[in-house]
py3Dmol code that shows the C-alpha trace and the ligand (Angstrom):
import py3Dmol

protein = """\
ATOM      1  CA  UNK A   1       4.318  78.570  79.883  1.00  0.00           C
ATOM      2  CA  UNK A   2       6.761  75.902  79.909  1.00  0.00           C
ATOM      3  CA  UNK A   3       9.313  77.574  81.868  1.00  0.00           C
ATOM      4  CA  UNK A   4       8.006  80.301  84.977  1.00  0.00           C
ATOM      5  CA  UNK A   5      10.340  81.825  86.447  1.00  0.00           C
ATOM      6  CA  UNK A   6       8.127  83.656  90.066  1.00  0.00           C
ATOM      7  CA  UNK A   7       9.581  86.386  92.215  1.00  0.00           C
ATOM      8  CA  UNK A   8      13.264  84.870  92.170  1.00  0.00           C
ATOM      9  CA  UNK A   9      15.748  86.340  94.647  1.00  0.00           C
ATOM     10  CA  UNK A  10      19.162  85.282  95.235  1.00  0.00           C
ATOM     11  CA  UNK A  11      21.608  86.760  98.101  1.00  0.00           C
ATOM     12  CA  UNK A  12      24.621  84.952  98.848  1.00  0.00           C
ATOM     13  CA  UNK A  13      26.042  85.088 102.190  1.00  0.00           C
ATOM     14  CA  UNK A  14      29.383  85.049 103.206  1.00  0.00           C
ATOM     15  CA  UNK A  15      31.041  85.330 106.759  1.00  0.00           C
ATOM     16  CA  UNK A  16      31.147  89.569 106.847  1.00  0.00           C
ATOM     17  CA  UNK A  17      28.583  90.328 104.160  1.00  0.00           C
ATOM     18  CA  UNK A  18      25.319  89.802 101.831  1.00  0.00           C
ATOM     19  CA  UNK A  19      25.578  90.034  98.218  1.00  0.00           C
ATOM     20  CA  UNK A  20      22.309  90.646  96.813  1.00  0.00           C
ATOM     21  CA  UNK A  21      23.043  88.807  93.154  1.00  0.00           C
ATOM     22  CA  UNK A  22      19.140  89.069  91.787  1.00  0.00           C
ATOM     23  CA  UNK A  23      15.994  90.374  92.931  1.00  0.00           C
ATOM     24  CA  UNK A  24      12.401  89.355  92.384  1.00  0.00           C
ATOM     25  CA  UNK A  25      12.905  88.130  88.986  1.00  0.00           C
ATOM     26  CA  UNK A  26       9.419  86.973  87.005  1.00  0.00           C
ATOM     27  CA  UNK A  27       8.741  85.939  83.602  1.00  0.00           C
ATOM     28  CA  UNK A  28       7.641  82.774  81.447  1.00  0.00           C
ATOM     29  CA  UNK A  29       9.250  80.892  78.440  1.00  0.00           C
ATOM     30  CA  UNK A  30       6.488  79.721  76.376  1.00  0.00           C
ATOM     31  CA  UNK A  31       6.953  76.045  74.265  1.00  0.00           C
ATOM     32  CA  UNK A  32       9.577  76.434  71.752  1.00  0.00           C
ATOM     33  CA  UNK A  33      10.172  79.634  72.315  1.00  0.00           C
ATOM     34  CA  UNK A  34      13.925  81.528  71.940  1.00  0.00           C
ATOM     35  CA  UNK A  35      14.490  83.467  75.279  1.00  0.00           C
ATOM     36  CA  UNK A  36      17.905  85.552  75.857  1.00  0.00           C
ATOM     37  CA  UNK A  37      18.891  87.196  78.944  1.00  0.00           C
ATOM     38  CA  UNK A  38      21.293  90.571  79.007  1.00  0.00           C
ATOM     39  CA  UNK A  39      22.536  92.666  81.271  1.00  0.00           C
ATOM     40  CA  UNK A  40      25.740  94.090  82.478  1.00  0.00           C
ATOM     41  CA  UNK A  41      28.592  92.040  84.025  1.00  0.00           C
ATOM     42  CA  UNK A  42      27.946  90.444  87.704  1.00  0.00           C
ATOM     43  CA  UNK A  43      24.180  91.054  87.301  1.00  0.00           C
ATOM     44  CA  UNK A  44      22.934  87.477  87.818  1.00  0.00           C
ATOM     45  CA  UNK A  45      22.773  86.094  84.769  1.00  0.00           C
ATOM     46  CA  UNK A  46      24.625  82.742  85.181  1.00  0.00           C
ATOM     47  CA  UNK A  47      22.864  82.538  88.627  1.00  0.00           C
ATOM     48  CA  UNK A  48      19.594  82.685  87.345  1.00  0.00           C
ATOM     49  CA  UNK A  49      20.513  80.056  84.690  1.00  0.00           C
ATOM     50  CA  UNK A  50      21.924  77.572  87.231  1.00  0.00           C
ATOM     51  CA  UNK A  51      18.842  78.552  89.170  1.00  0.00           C
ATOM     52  CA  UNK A  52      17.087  77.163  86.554  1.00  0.00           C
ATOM     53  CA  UNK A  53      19.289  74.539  85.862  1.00  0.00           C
ATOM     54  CA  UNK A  54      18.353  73.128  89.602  1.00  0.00           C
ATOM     55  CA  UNK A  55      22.148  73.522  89.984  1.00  0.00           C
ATOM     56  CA  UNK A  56      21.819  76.089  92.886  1.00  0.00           C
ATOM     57  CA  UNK A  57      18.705  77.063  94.828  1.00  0.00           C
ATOM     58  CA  UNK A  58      16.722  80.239  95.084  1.00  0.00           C
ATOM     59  CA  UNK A  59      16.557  82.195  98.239  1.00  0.00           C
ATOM     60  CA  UNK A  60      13.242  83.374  97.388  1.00  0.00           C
ATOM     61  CA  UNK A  61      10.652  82.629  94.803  1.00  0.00           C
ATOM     62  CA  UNK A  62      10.354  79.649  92.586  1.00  0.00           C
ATOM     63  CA  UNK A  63      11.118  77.957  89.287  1.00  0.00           C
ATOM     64  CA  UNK A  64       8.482  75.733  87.870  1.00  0.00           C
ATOM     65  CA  UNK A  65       8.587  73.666  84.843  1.00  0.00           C
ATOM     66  CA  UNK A  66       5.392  72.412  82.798  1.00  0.00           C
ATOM     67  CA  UNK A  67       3.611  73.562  85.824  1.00  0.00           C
ATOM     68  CA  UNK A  68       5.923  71.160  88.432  1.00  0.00           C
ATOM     69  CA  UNK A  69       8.047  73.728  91.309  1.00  0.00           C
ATOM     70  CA  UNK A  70      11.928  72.041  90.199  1.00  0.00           C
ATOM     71  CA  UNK A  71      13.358  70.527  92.859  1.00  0.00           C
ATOM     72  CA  UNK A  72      17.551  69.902  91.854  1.00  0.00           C
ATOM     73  CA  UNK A  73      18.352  69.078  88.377  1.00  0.00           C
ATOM     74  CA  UNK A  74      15.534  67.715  85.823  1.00  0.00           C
ATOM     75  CA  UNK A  75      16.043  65.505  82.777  1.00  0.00           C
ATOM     76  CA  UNK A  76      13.459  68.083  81.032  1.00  0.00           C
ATOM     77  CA  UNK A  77      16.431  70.155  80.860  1.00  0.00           C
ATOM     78  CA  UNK A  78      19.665  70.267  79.497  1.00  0.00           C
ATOM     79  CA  UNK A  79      22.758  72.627  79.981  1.00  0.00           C
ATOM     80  CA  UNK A  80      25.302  74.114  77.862  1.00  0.00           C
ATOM     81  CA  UNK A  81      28.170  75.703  79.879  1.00  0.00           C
ATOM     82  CA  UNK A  82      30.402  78.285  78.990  1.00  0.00           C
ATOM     83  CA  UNK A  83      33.280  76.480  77.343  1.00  0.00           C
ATOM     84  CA  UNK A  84      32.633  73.190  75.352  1.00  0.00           C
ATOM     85  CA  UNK A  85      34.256  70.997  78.096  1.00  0.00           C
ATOM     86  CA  UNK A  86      34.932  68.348  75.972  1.00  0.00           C
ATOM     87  CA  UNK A  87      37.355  66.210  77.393  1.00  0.00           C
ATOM     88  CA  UNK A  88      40.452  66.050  75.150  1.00  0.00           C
ATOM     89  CA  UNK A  89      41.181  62.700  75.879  1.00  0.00           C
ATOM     90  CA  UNK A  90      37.749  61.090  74.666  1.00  0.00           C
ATOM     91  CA  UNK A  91      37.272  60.918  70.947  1.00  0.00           C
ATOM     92  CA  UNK A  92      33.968  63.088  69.620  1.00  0.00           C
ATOM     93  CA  UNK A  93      31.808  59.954  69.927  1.00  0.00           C
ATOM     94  CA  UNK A  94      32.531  59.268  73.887  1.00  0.00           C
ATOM     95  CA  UNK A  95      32.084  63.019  74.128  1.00  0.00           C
ATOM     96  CA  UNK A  96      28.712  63.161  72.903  1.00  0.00           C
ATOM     97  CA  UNK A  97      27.353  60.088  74.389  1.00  0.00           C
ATOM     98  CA  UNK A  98      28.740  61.025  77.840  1.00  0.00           C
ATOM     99  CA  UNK A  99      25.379  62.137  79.143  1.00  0.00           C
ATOM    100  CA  UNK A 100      23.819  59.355  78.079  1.00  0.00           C
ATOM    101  CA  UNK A 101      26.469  56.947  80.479  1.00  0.00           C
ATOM    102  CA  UNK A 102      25.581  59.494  82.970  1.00  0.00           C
ATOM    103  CA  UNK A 103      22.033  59.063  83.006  1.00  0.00           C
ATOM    104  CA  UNK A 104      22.337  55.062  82.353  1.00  0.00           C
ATOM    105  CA  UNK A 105      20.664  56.195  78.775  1.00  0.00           C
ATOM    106  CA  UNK A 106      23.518  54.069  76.746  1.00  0.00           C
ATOM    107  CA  UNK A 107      20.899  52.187  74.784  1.00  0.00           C
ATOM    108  CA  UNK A 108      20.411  51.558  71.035  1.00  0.00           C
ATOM    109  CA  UNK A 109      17.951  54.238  70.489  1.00  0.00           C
ATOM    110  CA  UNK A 110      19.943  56.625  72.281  1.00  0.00           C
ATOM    111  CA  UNK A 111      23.076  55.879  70.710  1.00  0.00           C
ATOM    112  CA  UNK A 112      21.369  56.052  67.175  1.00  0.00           C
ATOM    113  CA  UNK A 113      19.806  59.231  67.870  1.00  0.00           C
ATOM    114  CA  UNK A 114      23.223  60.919  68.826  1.00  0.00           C
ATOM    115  CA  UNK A 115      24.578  59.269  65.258  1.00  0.00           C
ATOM    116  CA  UNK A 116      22.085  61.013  63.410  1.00  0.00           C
ATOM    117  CA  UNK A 117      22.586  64.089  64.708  1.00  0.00           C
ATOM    118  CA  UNK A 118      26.111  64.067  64.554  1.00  0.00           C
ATOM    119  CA  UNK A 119      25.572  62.968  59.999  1.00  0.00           C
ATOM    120  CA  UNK A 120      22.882  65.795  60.455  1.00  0.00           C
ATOM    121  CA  UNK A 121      25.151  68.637  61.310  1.00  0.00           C
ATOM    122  CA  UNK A 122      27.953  67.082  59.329  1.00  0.00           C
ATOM    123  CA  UNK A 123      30.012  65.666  61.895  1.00  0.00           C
ATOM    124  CA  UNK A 124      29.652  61.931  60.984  1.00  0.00           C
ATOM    125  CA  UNK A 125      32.756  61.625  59.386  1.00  0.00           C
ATOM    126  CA  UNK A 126      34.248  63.051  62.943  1.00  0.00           C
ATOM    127  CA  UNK A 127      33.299  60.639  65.507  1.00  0.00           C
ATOM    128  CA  UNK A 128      36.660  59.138  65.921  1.00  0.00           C
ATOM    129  CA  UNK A 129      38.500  61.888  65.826  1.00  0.00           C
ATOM    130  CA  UNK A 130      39.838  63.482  68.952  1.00  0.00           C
ATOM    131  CA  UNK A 131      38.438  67.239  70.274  1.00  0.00           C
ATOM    132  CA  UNK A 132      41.790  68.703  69.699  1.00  0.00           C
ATOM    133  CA  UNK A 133      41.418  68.063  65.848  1.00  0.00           C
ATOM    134  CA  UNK A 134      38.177  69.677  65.379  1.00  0.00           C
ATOM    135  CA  UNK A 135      37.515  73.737  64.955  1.00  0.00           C
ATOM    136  CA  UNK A 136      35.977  75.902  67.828  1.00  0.00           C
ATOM    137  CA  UNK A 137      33.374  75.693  65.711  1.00  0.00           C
ATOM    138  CA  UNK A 138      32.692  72.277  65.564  1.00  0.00           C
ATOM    139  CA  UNK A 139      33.742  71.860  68.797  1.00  0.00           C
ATOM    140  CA  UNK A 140      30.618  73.915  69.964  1.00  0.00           C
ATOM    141  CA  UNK A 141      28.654  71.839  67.658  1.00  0.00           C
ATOM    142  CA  UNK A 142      29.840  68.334  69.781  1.00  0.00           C
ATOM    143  CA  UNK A 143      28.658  70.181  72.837  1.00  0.00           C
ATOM    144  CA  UNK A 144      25.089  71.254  71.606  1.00  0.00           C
ATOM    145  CA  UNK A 145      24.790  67.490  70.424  1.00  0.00           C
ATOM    146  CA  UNK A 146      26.202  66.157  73.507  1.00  0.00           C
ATOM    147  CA  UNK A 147      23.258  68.646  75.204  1.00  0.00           C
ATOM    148  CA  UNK A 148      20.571  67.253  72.708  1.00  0.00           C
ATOM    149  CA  UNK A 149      21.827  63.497  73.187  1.00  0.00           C
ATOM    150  CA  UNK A 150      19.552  63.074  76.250  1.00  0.00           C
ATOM    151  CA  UNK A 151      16.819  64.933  74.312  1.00  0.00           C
ATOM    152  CA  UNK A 152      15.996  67.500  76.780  1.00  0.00           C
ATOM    153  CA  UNK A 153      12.978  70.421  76.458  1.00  0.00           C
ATOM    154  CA  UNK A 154      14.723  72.575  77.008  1.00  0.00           C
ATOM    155  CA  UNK A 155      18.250  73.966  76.920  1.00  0.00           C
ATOM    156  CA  UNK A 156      20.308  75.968  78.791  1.00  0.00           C
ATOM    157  CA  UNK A 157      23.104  78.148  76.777  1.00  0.00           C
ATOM    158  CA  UNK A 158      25.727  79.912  79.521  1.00  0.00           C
ATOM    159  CA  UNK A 159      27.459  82.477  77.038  1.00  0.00           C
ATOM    160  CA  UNK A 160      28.121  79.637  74.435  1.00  0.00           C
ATOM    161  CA  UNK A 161      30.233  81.677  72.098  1.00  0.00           C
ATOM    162  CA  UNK A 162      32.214  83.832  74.381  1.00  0.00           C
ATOM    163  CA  UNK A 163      35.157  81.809  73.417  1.00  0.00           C
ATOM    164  CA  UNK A 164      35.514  81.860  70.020  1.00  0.00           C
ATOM    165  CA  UNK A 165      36.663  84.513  67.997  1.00  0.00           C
ATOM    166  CA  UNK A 166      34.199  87.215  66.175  1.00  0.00           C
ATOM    167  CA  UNK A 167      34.275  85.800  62.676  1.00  0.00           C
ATOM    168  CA  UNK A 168      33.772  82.207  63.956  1.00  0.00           C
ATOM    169  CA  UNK A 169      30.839  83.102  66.680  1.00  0.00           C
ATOM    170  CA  UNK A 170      28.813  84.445  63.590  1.00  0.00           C
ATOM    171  CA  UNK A 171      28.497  81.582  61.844  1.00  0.00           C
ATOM    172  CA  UNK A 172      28.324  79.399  65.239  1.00  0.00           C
ATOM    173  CA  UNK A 173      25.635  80.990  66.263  1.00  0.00           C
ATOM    174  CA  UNK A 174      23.531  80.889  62.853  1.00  0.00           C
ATOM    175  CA  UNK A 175      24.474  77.193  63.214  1.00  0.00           C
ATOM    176  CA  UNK A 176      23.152  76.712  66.476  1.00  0.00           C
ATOM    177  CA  UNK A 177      20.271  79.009  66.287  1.00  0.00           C
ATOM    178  CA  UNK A 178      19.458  76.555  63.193  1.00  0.00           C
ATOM    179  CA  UNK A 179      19.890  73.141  65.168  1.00  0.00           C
ATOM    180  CA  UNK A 180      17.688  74.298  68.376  1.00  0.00           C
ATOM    181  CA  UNK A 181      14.604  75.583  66.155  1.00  0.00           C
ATOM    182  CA  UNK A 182      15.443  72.586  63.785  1.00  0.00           C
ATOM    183  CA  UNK A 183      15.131  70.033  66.675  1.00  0.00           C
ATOM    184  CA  UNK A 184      12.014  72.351  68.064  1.00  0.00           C
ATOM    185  CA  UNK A 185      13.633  73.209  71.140  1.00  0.00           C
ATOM    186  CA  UNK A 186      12.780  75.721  73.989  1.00  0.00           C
ATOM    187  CA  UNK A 187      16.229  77.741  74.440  1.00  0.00           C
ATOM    188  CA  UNK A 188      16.994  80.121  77.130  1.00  0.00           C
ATOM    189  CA  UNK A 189      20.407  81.730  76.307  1.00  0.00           C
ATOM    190  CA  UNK A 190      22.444  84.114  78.792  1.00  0.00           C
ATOM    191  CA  UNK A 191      24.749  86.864  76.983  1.00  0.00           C
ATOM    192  CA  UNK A 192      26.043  89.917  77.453  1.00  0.00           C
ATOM    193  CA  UNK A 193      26.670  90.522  73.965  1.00  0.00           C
ATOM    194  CA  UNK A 194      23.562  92.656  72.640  1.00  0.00           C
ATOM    195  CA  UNK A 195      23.503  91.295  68.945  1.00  0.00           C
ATOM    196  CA  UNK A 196      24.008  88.120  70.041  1.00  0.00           C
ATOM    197  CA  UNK A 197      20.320  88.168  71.833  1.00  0.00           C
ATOM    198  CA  UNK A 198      18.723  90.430  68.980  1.00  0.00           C
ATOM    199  CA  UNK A 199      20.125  88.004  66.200  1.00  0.00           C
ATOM    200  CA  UNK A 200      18.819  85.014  67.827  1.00  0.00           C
ATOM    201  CA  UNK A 201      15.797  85.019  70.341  1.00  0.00           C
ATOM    202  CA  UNK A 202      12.021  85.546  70.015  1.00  0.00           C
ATOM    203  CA  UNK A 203      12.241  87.681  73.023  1.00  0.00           C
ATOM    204  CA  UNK A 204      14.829  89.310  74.800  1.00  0.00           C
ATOM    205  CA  UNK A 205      14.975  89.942  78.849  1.00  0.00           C
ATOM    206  CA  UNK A 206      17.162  92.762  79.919  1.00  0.00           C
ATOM    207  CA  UNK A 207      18.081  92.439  83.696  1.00  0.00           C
ATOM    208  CA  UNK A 208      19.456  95.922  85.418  1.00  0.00           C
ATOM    209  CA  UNK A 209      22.878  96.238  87.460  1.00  0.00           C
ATOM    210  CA  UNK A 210      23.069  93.564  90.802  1.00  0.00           C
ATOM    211  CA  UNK A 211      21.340  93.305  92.010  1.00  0.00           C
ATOM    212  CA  UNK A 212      19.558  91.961  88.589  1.00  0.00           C
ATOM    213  CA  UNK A 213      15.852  92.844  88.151  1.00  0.00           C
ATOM    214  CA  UNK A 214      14.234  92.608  84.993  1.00  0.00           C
ATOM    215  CA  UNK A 215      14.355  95.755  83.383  1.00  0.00           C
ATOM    216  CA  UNK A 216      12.162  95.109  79.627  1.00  0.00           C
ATOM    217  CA  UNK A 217      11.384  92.572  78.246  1.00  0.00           C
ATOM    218  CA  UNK A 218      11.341  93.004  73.832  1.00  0.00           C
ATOM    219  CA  UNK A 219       9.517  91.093  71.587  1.00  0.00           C
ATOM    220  CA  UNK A 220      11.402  90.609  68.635  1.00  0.00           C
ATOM    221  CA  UNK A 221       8.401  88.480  67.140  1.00  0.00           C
ATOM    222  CA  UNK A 222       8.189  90.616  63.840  1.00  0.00           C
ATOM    223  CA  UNK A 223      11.951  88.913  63.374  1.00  0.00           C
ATOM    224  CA  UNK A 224      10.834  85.380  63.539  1.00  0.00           C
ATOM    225  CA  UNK A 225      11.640  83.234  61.120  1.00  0.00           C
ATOM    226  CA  UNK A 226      14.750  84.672  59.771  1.00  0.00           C
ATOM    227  CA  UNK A 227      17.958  83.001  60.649  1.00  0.00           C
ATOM    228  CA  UNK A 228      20.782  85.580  62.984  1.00  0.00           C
ATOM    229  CA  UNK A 229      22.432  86.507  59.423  1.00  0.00           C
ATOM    230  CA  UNK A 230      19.681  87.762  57.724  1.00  0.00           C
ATOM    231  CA  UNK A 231      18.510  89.476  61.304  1.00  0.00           C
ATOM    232  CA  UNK A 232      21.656  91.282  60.897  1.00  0.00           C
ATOM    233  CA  UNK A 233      20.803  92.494  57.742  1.00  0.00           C
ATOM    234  CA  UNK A 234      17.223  93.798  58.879  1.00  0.00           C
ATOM    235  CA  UNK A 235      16.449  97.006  59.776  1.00  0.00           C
ATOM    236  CA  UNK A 236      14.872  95.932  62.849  1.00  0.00           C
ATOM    237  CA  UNK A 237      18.104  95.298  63.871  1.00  0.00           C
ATOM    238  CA  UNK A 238      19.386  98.401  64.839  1.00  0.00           C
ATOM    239  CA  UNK A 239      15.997  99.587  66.180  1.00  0.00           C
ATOM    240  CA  UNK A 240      16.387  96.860  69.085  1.00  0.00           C
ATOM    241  CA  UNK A 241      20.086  96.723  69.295  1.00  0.00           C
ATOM    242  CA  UNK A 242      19.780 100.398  70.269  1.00  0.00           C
ATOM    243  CA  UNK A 243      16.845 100.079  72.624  1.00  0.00           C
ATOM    244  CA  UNK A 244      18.628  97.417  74.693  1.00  0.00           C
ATOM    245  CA  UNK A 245      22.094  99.773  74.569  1.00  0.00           C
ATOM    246  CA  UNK A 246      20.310 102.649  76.024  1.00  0.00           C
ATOM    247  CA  UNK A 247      18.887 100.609  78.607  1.00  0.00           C
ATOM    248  CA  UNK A 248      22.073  98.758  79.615  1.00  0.00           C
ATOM    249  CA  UNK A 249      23.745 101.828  79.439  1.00  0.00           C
ATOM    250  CA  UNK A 250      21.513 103.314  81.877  1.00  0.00           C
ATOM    251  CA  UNK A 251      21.864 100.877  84.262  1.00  0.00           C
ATOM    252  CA  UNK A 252      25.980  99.779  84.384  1.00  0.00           C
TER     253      UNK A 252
END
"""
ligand_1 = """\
27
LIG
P 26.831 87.450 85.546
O 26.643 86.075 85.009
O 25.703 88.380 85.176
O 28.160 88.065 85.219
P 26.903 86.100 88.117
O 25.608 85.388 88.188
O 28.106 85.305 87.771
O 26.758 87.371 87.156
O 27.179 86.786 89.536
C 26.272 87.718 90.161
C 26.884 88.228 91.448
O 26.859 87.201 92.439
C 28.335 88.651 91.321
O 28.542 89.788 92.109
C 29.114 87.487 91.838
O 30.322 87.916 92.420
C 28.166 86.938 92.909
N 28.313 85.478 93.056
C 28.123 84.557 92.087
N 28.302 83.321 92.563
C 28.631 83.470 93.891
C 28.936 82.561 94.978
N 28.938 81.245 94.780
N 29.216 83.100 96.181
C 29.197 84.432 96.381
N 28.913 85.327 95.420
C 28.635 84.870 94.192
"""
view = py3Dmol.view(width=600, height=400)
view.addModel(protein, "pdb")
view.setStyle({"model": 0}, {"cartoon": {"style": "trace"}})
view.addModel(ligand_1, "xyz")
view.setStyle({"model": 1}, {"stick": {}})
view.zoomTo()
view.show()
């Protein structure tokens, strides 16, 4: 596995109380594998990811990357937060090669890396421009390359479509579903949007109310392959989308 996730806990203390936010949480990502994690509001979702992300430490258990315990924040991994934070004051190109001045990675292969990718997912003609021009759409699209611009293993999506409107996040999503398996990448994606996680992911981890445990884990393997909008379409669809319902519903 290229991701193992063993026995994670996480309580967070304040002065006059504990809040248990996850409990014992264990299972692997395998090597360019689609992972999604659901489960109700305030369960521990975007703890565990910035677990994960080395941005916050576990109280108990371990993460360990291909086979190394992570210790802080790895350049094997790359995050995508919630909103595209794209600042609106650097044109698309300074955006995307941000993480690159970051890490000290401003170099010509870099730089021509993030250029094709931008032409790739037809955002070439865009570099100049400034976010505020572009569509929440592409918008999300700067941010994945921005993510991909340091070429991480693997990447970290925090509800990456939660702020864009229905009709857009369909088509965002098929288009970032299609980049990360295009540019073989090992995605672990936290939403508490059911269809989201069916549409996309090889497998899909259900964590219960906080304090999160995991709850099932579905292989949506017989899905593989097809791209969210045909998943949609599939009867398979409904057969997991229901599973997971019952299962969050049982445990809100
Ligand atoms: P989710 O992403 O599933 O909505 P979170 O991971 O954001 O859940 O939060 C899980 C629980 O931990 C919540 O009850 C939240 O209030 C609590 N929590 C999150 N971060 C902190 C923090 N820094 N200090 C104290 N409590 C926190």
């Amino acid at each position: 596995m290229l991701v193992e996730i063993n026995g994670v806990s996480k309580t967070y203390q304040s002065p006059d109380s504990e809040i248990h936010a996850l409990r014992d949480i264990a299972f692997g990502v395998a090597e360019g594998e689609f992972v999604s994690i659901v489960g109700p509001s305030g369960c521990g979702k975007s703890t565990l990811l910035s677990i994960i992300a080395g941005l916050d430490a576990p109280s108990g258990g371990e993460i360990r990357v291909d086979g190394e315990a992570l210790r802080g924040v790895s350049r094997k991994i790359g995050y995508m937060p919630q909103k595209d934070q794209l600042f609106p004051w650097r044109s698309i190109w300074d955006n995307v090669t941000l993480g690159l001045e970051l890490q000290r990675q401003r170099d010509g292969a870099h730089l021509q890396r993030v250029k094709e990718l931008l032409e790739r997912y037809g955002l070439g003609q865009f570099a100049q421009r400034a976010p505020g021009q572009l569509s929440g759409g592409m918008r999300q699209r700067c941010a994945l390359i921005r993510t991909l611009a340091t070429d991480p293993r693997i990447l970290l999506l925090d509800e990456p479509f939660s702020a864009l409107d229905y009709q857009t996040r369909l088509s965002v999503s098929d288009d970032i579903h299609n980049i990360i398996r295009r540019e073989g990448k090992t995605a672990l994606l936290v939403t508490h949007d059911i269809s989201e996680s069916v549409s996309m992911s090889d497998r899909v981890v259900v964590l219960s109310a906080r304090p999160g445990r995991v709850k099932a884990i579905h292989d949506l393997s017989e899905l593989r392959g097809l791209t969210p909008m045909q998943r949609r379409d599939h009867a398979l669809f409904h057969t997991y989308f229901n599973a997971i319902w019952k299962e969050l519903e049982l445990s809100a």
